[in-house]
N, C-alpha and C positions, 0 to 999 in steps of 0.2 A: 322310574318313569311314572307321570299321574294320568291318570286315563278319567276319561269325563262322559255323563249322559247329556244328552242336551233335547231342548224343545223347540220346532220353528216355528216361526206363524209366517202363513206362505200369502202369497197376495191374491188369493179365492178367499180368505179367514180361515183356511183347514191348517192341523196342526201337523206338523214331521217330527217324528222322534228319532232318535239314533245314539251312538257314542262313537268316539274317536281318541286317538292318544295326542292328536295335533288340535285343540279346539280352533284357535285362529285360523292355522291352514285349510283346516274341514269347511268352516264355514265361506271363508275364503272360495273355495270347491265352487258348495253348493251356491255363492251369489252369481257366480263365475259361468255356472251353469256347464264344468268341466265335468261332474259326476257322471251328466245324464240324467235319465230315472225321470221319478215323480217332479223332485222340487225345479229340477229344469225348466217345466213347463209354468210354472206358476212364483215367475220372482218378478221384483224382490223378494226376499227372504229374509226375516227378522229374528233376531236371537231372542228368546222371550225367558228364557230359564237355562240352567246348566247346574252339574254338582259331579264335582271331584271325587274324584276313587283313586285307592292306592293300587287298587287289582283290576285287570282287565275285565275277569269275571265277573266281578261285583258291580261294575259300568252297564256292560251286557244286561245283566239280572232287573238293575236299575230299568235298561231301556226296554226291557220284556215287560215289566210292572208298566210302565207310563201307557205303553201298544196299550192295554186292556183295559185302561181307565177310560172314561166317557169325557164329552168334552166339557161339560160342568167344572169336572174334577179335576182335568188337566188346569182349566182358568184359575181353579180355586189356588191351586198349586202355585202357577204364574206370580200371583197376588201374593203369595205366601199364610194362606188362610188353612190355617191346619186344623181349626175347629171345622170349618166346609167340609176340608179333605177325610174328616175323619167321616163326618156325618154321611158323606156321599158313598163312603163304603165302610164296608167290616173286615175288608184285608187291611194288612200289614201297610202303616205309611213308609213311603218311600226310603226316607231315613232310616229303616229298617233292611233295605236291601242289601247293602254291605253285608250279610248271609246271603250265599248264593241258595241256601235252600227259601229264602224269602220268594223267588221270582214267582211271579202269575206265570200261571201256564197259557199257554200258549193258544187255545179254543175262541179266539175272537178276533175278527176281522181286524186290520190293520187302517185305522178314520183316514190314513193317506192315503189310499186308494191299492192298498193292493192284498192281501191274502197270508192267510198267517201259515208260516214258514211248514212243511210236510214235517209228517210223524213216524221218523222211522222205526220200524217192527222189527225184531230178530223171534224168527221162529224156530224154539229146540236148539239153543245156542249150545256147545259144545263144552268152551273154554273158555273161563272167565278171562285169559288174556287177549281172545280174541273182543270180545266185550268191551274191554277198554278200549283198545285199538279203534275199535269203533265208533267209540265216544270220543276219542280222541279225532279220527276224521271229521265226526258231527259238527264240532264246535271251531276245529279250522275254517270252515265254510257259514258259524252262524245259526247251525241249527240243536236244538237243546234237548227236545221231547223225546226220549229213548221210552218205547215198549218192548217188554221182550214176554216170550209166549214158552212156557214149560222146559226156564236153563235146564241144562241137566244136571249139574253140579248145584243148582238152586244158588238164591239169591236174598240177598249180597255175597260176593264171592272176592274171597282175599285177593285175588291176581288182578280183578280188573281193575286198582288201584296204579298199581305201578305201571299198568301199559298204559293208561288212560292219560298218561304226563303232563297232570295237572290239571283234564276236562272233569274235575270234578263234578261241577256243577251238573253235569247230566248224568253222572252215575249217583247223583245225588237224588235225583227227581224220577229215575228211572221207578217204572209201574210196570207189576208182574201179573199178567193172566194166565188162566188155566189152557184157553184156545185161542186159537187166532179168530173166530168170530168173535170172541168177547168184545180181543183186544181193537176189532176195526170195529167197532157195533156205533158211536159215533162219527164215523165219518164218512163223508157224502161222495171220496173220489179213492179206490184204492189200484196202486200198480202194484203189479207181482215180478221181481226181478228171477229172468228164468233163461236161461239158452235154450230148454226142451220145452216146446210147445205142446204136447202129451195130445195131439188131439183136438184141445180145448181153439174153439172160435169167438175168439177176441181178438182185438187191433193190438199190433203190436207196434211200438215204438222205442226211439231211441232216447238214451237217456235226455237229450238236448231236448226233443219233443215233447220228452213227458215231463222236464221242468217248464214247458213254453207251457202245456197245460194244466199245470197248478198252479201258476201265478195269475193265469185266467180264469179260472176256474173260484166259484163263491164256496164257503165249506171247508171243512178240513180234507185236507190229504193224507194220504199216510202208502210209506213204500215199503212194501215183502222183501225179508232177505231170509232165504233159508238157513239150514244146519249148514256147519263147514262140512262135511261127507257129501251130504246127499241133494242140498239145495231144499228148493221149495216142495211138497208133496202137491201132487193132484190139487188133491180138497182145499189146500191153502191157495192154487190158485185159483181155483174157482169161484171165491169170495174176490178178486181182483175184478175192476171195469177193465183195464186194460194191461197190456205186457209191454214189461222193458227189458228190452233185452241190447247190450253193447256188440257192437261191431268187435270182432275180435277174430284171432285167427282160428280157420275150423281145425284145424289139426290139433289144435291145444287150448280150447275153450275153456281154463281154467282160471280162475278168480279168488283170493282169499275173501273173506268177508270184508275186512275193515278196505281191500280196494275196490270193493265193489259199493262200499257207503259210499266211500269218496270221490268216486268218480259219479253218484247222481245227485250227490250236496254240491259239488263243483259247480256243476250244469245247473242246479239250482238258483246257485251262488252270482253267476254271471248277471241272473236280470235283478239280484236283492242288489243293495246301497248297503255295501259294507264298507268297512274299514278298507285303507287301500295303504301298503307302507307310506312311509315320506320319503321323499327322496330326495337324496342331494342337490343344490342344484349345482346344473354345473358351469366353469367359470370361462365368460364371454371370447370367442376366439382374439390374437393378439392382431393388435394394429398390422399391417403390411409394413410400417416398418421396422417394427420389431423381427419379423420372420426375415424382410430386405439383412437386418445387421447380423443375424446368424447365421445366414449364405454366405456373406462378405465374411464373416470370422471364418467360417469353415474353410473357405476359397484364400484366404491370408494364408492359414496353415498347410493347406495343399500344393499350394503351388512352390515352395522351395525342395519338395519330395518329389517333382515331378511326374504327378499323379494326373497331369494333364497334356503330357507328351504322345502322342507329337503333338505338333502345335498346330497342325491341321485340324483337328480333330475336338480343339480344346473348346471351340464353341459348340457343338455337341455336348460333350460330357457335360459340361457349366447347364446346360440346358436341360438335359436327364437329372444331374444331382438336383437342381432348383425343382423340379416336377416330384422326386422323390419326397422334397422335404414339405412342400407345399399341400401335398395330398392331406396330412393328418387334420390339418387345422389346430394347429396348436394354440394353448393358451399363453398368457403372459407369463407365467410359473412357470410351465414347462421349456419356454424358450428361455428362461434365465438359469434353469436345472440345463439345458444342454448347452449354453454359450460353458456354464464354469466347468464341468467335463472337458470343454474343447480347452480351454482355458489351464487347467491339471494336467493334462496332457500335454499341450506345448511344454510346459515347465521341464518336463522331465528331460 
């Protein structure tokens, strides 16, 4: 499968970036204005660039690079002007993305209109396989930027490879601090993921509310996840503007790490413009009379069985069996798949 980044130009002149494994279908989406999101509000929407990848990651990487270019550089690019591209910046041209450790990081507003993806923080992470796991929910939902604050096994750690299955790209780019002030010391909006309030008077919220305000929200975000044992300490969430904390049952208020990433990239996830599978379509219900001639087949072979004795009765049952069959809505294949069954069957 080839997976593609691509660039829009929406009908305000602002630019959309994104990737998808379906270019046609995507764009398709977005004229269609089925996504939602930003480009809904402002089409047409015009294909203006695109480039091929053999890896998902490497697509992704691509559409994190394009987010942090200006729009000089995005035109230049358009154009295909790689002396511009170059001069406009000193990072790595795009063509160079295909290394997932190529991507820009993630520190700059999104020219669509909305806010660059939160920074999850693991503070005094335990287990490098926990760590993958983690990385692995991240980039299910899209999000790239791993910090982690004094592993204890120290880092890079051989195990968060294998659980991480295949989210390289963020164990790639993963930044190790000595504290968790360090690690939030850039950013303007921090949640602390916590079931125990300790005290501390701050708002708390639900994971859904606290992605509804960091998509609102200008500045980076960034979300607290404590140790597997113990959680978040005091002091870590005291550095936090507000608390998320998940509805869950009190009797058993327990969470591993990587479902506790996953369930606030989820709730993230909902209001980004990601990738969405493809889907089948599927195929157009059959004519009435095709569904009419496989009543009458079925009705040919029951009535020498006597399956509609007495004979008082047999316009009922003809009427119940017709409602049975009728419910599904079948298609053309399926009713040509049950006439030759009925059809094997008489034989015998």
């Amino acid at each position: 499968m080839d997976f593609y980044a691509y660039l829009l130009r929406c009908s305000n002149g602002k630019y959309y970036v994104g990737h998808t494994d379906n270019l046609d279908f995507r764009i398709a989406q977005h004229q269609s204005g089925a996504l939602g999101g930003w480009t809904s509000k402002y089409r047409p929407v015009e294909l203006v660039w695109s480039e091929q990848f053999p890896e998902r990651d490497q697509a992704f990487a691509a559409e994190r690079q394009l987010k942090g270019w200006s729009r000089a550089k995005k035109e230049a690019l358009i154009r295909g002007d790689w002396e511009a591209v170059r001069a406009l910046s000193s990072r790595s041209l795009l063509r160079d993305a295909a290394s997932p450790s190529s991507a820009a990081p993630q520190d700059e507003r999104i020219e669509a209109g909305g806010t660059a993806p939160p920074i999850i923080i693991l503070i005094r992470p335990q287990l490098g396989e926990n760590i993958g796991k983690a990385a692995r929910a991240m980039l299910n939902f899209g999000l790239t930027e791993l910090r982690l604050v004094a592993p204890r096994d120290g880092w890079p750690n051989p195990s968060a490879g294998p659980a991480a299955s295949g989210a390289d790209v963020v164990l790639e780019q993963a930044r190790v601090y000595a504290t968790a002030a360090e690690a939030v010391a850039d950013c303007a909006h921090v949640y602390a993921t916590t079931v125990r309030k300790r005290g501390v008077t701050k708002p708390v919220l639900t994971p859904e509310a606290a992605a509804r305000d960091i998509h609102a929200a200008p500045g980076r975000s960034a979300i607290l996840f404590g140790a597997e044992r113990s959680g978040l300490e005091t002091e870590d969430v005291a550095l936090a503007r507000s608390i998320v904390t998940v509805p869950i049952n009190p009797e058993f208020g327990s969470l591993n790490l990587a479902q506790a990433v996953i369930l606030l990239a989820y709730e993230w996830s909902k209001q980004a413009d990601l990738v969405q599978p493809t889907a089948a379509e599927a195929l157009p219900p059959a004519p009435q009379a095709e569904l009419d001639g496989l009543i009458d087949h079925l009705d040919r072979l029951l009535e020498p069985t006597g399956y509609f004795l007495p004979p008082e009765r047999a316009g009922a049952t003809r009427r119940t069996l017709r409602g049975v069959l009728t419910k599904p809505g079948w298609n053309s294949l399926e009713i040509r798949t049950l006439r030759g069954v009925l059809s094997a069957l008489s034989r015998r």
